[in-house]
C-alpha positions, -999 to +999 in steps of 0.1 A: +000+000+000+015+034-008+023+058+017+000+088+027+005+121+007+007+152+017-009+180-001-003+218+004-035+236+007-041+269+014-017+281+041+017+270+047+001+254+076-030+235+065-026+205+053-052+178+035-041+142+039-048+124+000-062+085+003-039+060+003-058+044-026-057+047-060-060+084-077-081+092-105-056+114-126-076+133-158-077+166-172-102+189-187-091+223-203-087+241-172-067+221-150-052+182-144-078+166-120-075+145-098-096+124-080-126+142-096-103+180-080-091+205-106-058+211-093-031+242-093-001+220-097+032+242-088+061+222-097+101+217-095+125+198-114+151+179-099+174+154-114+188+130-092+216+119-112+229+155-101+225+153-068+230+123-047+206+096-020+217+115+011+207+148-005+172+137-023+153+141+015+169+173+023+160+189-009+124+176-014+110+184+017+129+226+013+110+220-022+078+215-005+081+239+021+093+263-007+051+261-014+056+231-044+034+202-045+052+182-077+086+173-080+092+166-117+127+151-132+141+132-160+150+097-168+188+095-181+190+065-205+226+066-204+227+070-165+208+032-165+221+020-197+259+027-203+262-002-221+236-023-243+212-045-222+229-038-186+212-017-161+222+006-135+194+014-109+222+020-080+231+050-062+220+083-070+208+062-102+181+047-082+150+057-096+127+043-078+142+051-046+139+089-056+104+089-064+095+069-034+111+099-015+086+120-031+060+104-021+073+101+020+071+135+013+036+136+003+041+151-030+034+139-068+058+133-094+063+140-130+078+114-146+094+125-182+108+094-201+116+110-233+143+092-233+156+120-253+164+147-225+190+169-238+194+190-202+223+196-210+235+165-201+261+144-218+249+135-260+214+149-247+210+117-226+213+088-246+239+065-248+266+069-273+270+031-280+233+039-300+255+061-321+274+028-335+241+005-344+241-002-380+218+019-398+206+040-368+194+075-377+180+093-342+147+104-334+126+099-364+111+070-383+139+044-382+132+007-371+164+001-352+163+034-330+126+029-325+133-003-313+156+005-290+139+036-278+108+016-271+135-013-248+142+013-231+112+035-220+097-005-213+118-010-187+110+021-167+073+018-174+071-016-162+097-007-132+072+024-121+043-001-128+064-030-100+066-008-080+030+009-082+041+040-086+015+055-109-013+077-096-038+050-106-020+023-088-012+049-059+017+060-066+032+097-068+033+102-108+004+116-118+018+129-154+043+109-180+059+125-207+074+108-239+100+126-264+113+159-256+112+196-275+108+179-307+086+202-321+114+224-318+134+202-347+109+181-366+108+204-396+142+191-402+129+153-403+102+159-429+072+135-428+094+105-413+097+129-384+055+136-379+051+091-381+080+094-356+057+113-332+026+095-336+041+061-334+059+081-302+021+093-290+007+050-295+035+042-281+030+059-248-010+054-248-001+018-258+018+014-216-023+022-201-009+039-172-037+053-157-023+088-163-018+112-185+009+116-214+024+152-222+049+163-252+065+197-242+072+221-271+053+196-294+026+219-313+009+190-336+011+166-304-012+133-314-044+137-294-042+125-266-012+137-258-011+171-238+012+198-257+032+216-233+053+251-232+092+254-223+108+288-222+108+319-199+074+332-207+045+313-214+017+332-207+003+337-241+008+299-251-027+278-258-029+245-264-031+229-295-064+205-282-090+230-269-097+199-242-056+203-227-051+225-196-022+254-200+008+234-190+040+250-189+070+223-185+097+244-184+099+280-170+134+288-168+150+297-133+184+308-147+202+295-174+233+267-177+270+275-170+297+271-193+333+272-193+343+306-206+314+323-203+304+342-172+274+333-145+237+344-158+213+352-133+175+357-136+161+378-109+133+365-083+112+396-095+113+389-131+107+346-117+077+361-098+061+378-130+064+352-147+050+326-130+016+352-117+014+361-154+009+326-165-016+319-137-036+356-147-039+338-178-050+308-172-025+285-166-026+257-136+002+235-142+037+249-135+071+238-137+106+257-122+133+242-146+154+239-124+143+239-087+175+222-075+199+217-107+233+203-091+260+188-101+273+171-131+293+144-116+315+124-135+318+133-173+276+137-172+282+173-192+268+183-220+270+213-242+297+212-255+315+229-227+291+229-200+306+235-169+306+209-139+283+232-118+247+230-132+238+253-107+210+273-133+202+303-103+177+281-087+155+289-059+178+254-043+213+263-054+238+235-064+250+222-030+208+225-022+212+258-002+178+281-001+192+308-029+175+338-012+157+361-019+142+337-053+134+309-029+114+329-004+098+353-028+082+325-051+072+307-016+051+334-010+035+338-044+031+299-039+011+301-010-010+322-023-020+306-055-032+276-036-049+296-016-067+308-052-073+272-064-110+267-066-116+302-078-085+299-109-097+260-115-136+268-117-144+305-120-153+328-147-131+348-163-129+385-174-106+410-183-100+451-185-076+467-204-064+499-196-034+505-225-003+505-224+005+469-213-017+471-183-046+442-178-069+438-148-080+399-145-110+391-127-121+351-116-151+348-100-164+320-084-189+312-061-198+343-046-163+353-044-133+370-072-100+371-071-079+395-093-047+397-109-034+431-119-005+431-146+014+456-159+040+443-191+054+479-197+092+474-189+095+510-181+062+531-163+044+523-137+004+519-145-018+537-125-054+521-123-086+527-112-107+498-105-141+496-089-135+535-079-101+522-062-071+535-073-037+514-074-001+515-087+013+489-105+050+490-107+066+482-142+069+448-151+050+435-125+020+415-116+000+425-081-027+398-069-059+409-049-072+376-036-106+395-024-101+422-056-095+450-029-066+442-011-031+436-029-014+412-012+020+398-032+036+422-059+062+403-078+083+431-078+083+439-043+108+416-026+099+410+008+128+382+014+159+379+027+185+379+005+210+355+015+252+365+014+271+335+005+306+326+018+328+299+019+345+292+056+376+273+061+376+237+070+369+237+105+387+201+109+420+219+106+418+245+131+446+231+147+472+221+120+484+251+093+454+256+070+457+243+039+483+226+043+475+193+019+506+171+019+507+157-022+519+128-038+522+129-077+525+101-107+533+109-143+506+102-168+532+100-196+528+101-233+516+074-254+542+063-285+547+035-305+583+012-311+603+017-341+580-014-353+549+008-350+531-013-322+516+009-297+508-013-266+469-022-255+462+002-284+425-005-299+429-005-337+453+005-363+434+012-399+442+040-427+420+069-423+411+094-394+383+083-372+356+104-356+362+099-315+330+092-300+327+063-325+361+049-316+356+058-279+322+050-274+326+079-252+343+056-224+369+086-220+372+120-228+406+108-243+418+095-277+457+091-290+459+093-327+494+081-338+508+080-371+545+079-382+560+084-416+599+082-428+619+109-443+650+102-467+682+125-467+670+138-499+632+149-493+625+184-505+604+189-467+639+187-453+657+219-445+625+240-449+603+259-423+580+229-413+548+230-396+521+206-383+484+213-391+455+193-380+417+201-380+400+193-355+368+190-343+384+188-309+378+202-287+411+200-276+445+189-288+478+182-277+506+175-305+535+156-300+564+148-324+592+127-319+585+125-285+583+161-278+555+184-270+551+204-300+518+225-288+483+225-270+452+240-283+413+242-272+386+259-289+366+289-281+330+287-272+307+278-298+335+274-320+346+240-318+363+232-353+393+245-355+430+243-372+460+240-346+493+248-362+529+246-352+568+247-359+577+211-357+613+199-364+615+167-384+643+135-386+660+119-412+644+087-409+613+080-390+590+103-377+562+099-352+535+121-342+512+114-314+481+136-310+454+132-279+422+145-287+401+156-257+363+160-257+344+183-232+311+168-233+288+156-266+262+175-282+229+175-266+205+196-282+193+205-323+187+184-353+206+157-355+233+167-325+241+130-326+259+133-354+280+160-348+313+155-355+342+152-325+382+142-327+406+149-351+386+150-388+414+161-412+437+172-431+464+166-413+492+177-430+531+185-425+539+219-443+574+226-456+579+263-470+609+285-482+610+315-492+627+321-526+650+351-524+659+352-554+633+352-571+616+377-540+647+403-556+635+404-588+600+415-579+610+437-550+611+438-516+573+441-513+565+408-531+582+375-521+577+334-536+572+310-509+579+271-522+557+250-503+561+209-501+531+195-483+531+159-471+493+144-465+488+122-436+450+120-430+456+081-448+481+070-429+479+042-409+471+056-373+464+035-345+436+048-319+440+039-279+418+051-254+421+067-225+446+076-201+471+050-184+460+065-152+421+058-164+431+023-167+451+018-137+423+034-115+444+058-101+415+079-087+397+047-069+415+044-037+410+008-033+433+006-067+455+036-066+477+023-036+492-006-062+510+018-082+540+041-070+533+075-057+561+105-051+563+127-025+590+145-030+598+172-059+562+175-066+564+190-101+538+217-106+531+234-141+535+205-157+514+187-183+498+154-177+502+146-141+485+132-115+482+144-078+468+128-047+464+142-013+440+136+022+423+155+047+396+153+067+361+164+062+350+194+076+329+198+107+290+204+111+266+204+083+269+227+057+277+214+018+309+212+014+332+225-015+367+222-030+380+253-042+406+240-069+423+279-079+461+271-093+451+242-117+448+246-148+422+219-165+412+184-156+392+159-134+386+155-098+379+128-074+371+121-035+375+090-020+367+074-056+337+096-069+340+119-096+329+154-088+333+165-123+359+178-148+372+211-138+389+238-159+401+272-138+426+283-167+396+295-190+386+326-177+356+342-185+355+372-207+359+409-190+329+424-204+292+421-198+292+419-161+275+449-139+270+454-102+233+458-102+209+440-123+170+455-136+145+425-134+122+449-159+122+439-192+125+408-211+150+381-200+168+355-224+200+341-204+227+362-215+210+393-226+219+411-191+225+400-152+254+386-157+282+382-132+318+367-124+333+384-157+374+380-165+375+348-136+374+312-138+337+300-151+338+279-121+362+284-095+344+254-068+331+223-065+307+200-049+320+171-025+287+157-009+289+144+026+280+111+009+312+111-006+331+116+027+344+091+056+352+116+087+390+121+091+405+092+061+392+111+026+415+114-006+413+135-034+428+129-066+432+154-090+444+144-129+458+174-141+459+183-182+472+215-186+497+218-159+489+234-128+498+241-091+479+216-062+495+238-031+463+264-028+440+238-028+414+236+001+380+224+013+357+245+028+322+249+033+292+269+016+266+288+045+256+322+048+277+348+058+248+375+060+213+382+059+202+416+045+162+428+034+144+459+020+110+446+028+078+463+027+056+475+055+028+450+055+049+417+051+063+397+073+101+394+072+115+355+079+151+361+083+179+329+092+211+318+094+220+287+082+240+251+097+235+258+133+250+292+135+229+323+151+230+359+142+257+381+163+250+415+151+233+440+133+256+457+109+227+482+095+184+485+105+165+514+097+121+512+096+115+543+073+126+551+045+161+535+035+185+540+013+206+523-007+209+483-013+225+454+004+257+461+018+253+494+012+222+508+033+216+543+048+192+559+068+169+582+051+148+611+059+129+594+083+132+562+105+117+546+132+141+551+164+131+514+184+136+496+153+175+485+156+169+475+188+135+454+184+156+438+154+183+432+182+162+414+208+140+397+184+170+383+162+204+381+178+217+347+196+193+327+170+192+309+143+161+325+128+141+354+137+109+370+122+100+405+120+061+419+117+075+449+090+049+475+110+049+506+128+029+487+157+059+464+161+084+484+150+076+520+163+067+553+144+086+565+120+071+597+108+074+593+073+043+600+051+053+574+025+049+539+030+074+526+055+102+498+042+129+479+069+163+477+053+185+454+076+214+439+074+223+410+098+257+390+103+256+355+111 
């Protein structure tokens, strides 16, 4: 028998206990029902592939009380099927377990199959051994991948059905969804592509669930398959069946990381208007992509060049820290939508337009109306008058009047802490020098062949260039291409300016010749083929050149992405030129003949290996690395291809801990045998685009504006859960690609520093501290009329004089305090404007 559910109703406090029996899940054009019950459905993604089983509790139940009643999250078909017919349901891969979490939590689920994904996760979430089936072609009408995609989405729907998981069986899903954004890229499949997503749409109806089936982004979905919105607005989306409810999959937090690049930001105001805009017009299905995003452990990343950190600005950040103010500012809208629900499920609707981008929205229901009151105009503030009252809209902004009298939540009028990050020192080694990691080291080295051409435990030796994930089967990010070729005494190349060109499509390469390191090259965001050159000094005799192709995560999103190219694609040529005096003489100094002898070598034979030798030996797997030598002394730093071990001990107390890896260059990193990620800290962001202070008003788009962390690494720390960790005995190992220095490595942990607010006279203000720790003083309070912004508040004309020290005997020696923003509480203040508290509070 499934466990009770819990669902949010109302009030943060009022709760209505579901049956423990099977759930009627429907919909009609205003809402998913349930049980018979329209439903506002406020949702969250979170993958648990990114996070891990100790965190899954922890950041459900901050979900829930963050006002959500759905948790929604992917299935990764390469997470559970690396290889062909072998399944992985263990660890943070355990499906099952994580919805069953959901449910302890008394929430529903959204299930989405797909098993396309793309989430920026590594070759959009399928497994790359699909990409070497003969006579696969991807997501459209093609026997062999329908065949497999069908295996595949079996197994889960039969699992969830084992395990009576469904609504209908009593479970927490109440929604499924098959395929993903394909709407988005079926033009470029042509009529196999619209079979492809009916046979998709059978397919799904085919499993008789007991629930519904959505396509997001999927405008001809096959009745009866619910079409679905992703993107940052969807307010003026309708569904393609007049019989779907307004669903919107995907509303945008933030937006993905990515190394070189700086950090985008969405603000909780422009979140807020969003999300009330949607409901004014009449959505009831809701989803925060992402709620918590996390981490992409392992080589999970996408992109290309997605960073480690899928962190995305969510209201849970990536170590599943409450990212203030966004998290308490869309509680409170929340909260207050349910407490809407019959009214926005059932009631009439009608609307007043008063120019300008300014709508009133009136549901009535029973006696009673609620109203929304938007204004879209990214600049002016609307003033309206409704029913003879007269109110102020501020730009870009939705107020809500759950009686239509009284405005109660104002998307842009933040009433939530807003949470200072910091990172403290590892408390474990108050009593030895900080930082002071001892390191051991071990040489990667680089791979060759013998003067017979045999290049040990190599894969393959054939006469052409070969594209990497098909050699690799994306096992490692690594691939040696080696070639040689002789060159006699007389060859015109010799005695000439020579130089090594390879195209690549990368997206990094390292050359070697004759043993020596010749030159190192990565490509630039977004522009991933590219030609690497250099001066390379040839033998009489035989020549070798060894090049390692790296790859920083596959293609995850477009028509056909799986078939984007990686690894080294040709020419790849050695360039002799001269330059002809005297010849150059005779048509002056301005004009010059270059002789140029070019030797091909994209049909040589080249033999393929993969991987590094420390990959094979295990070196980052503790119970493995101890077989192989390890040096302690002349730790080389700087240096290409090395790796680097160290322990310590984990750090006291609670809070998520981090590793902050500044001094290495680029690489990957591992504690105690798990990977937490690849990391790159010598490709720095570019210095332009940042700003100190960001307008929510006005359209948002992910890089358009909000952007922080310009000219610095795109990622500076990373995730270590406290699953990861054993008390004092923890090791890290660090392989290091570029060459870098291990000695300012240390672990710390994330928690807030500070607490500052500029809320509104009327609200409530919830302020805390985080991991045990209480506040110990008030750096700045003033009840009046403030100045200024966080860490930089003044008084203004006017202020309360009790306030500071209410704040002080109300807040300080706790963990959490709350503050009734009001003169009664807070004393007079004298001004004639409406009173705001600006605090700032030091924990």
């Amino acid at each position: 028998m499934a466990s009770s559910s819990i669902f949010l109703l109302i009030s943060a406090f009022f709760l209505f206990t579901l049956p423990l029996f099977a759930l009627n899940v429907s919909h009609d054009a205003r809402a998913i029902t349930i049980d018979g019950e329209r439903r506002i459905l406020l949702s969250g993604s979170i993958h648990y592939p990114r996070s891990t089983t100790g965190m899954w509790p922890s950041l459900i139940k901050k979900a829930k009380e963050g006002g959500l009643n759905t948790i929604d999250t992917y299935v990764f078909w390469s997470a559970h099927e690396a290889q062909r017919r072998q399944y992985d349901f263990s660890g943070n891969r355990d499906l099952v377990r994580f919805l069953k979490t959901i449910q302890d939590e008394g929430l529903y689920a959204v299930l989405r199959i797909g098993p396309y994904a793309c989430a920026e996760w590594n070759y959009g979430g399928f497994p790359v051994w699909l990409h070497n089936i003969p006579g696969i072609k991807f997501r459209t009408k093609n026997d062999v991948f329908m065949n497999e995609m069908s295996n595949f989405t079996t197994v889960i729907v039969d699992m969830m059905k084992h395990e009576k998981l469904f609504a209908s069986q009593g479970g927490p899903i109440i929604i499924s969804q098959i395929e993903n954004e394909y709407g988005n890229v079926i033009e470029s499949y042509g009529n196999d592509g619209k079979e492809y997503i009916q046979w998709c749409a059978n397919l799904a109806q085919s499993y008789q669930t007991g629930v519904p089936w959505i396509m997001c982004q999927q405008p001809d979905a096959p009745s009866p398959m619910i079409n679905t919105c992703n993107g940052w607005y969807c307010d003026q989306f309708t569904p393609n069946n007049p019989n779907s409810p307004k669903m919107w999959t995907e509303n945008w937090t933030g937006w993905h990381r990515a190394w070189g690049l700086q950090d985008p930001h969405r603000t909780a105001e422009d979140m807020a208007y969003a999300v009330a805009r949607f409901f004014q017009y009449g959505g009831t299905f809701q989803n925060y992509y992402m709620y918590h995003a996390g981490t992409n452990f392992g080589r999970s990343a996408g992109g290309p060049y997605i960073t480690t950190s899928y962190d995305f600005d969510t209201p849970l950040d990536e170590y599943g820290n409450l990212n203030q103010p966004k998290w308490g500012h869309l509680k409170q809208l929340h909260l207050l939508l349910k407490s809407m629900e019959k009214v926005l499920t059932h009631g009439s609707v009608r609307s007043i337009e008063y120019g300008n981008n300014t709508t009133a929205t009136i549901y009535s229901y029973d006696g009673k109306s609620s109203c929304f009151f938007g204004n879209g105009n990214a600049e002016d503030d609307a003033t309206i008058n409704f029913e003879n009252t007269i109110y102020t809209v501020p730009a870009w902004s939705v107020s809500i009047l759950p009686d239509c009298f009284t405005e109660v939540y104002n998307t842009a009028k933040v009433n939530s802490q807003t949470s200072v990050m910091v990172k403290k020192e590892n408390a474990a080694d108050d009593f030895e020098e900080p930082y002071a990691l001892k390191w051991q080291w071990r040489d990667e080295g680089i791979e060759h062949s013998d003067k017979n051409g045999f290049v040990k435990d190599s894969l393959m030796t054939v006469e052409q260039l070969l594209e990497q994930k098909s050699v690799t089967n994306d096992t490692s990010d690594y691939l040696w291409y080696i070639t040689s070729f002789n060159v006699k005494n007389t060859d015109p190349i010799l005695g000439k300016d020579t130089t090594l060109q390879v195209n690549t499509n990368g997206h990094i390469i390292h050359a070697f010749v004759n043993g020596r390191h010749v030159g190192s090259q990565y490509a630039q965001y977004g522009k991933f083929n590219f030609t690497f050159e250099s001066k390379i000094k040839l033998n009489v005799g035989r020549n070798e050149i060894v090049l390692l192709s790296v790859t920083v995560g596959l293609a995850n999103y477009g028509p056909n992405f799986d078939l984007v190219q990686t690894g080294i694609s040709g020419p790849v040529n050695v360039v002799g030129r001269e330059r002809l005096d005297d010849l150059t003489q005779k048509l002056g100094d301005e004009k010059f003949i270059i002789q140029e002898v070019t030797k091909e070598l994209a049909f040589n034979k080249w033999t393929y290996k993969v991987g590094l030798r420390g990959e094979r030996q295990q070196l980052h797997d503790p119970l493995h690395s101890h077989r192989w030598r390890w040096f302690g002394d002349n730790l080389p730093t700087n240096k290409m291809f090395v790796w680097y071990k160290t322990s310590f001990k984990a750090p006291t107390g609670s809070d998520p801990v981090v590793v902050d890896l500044m001094g290495l260059g680029k690489g990957h990193a591992w504690v105690n045998g798990h990977s937490i990620g690849r990391y790159w800290l010598s490709y720095l962001s570019s210095e332009d685009g940042c700003s100190p202070t960001c307008d929510y008003r006005g359209t948002y788009s992910g890089d358009n504006k909000c952007k922080t962390n310009c000219g610095k690494p795109s990622q500076r720390w990373y995730h270590v859960p406290r699953d990861f960790l054993n008390g004092d005995d923890n090791t890290l190992v660090v392989f290091e690609e570029f060459g870098g220095n291990p000695w300012n490595v240390k672990f710390q942990t994330a928690t807030v520093g500070s607490a500052c607010a500029n809320a509104h006279e009327g609200s409530t203000l919830e302020l805390a501290c985080q991991g045990g720790t209480v506040f110990s003083r008030i750096r700045f309070a003033s009840f009046g009329s403030p100045k200024g912004a966080c860490g930089s508040f003044g008084a203004g004309q006017c202020e309360s004089p009790s306030a500071l020290s209410t704040i002080q005997k109300a807040c300080i020696g706790k963990e959490r305090c709350s503050i009734d923003v009001s003169e009664s509480y807070l004393g007079p203040t004298g001004c004639k404007e409406t009173n705001r508290l600006a605090v700032e509070i030091i924990c």
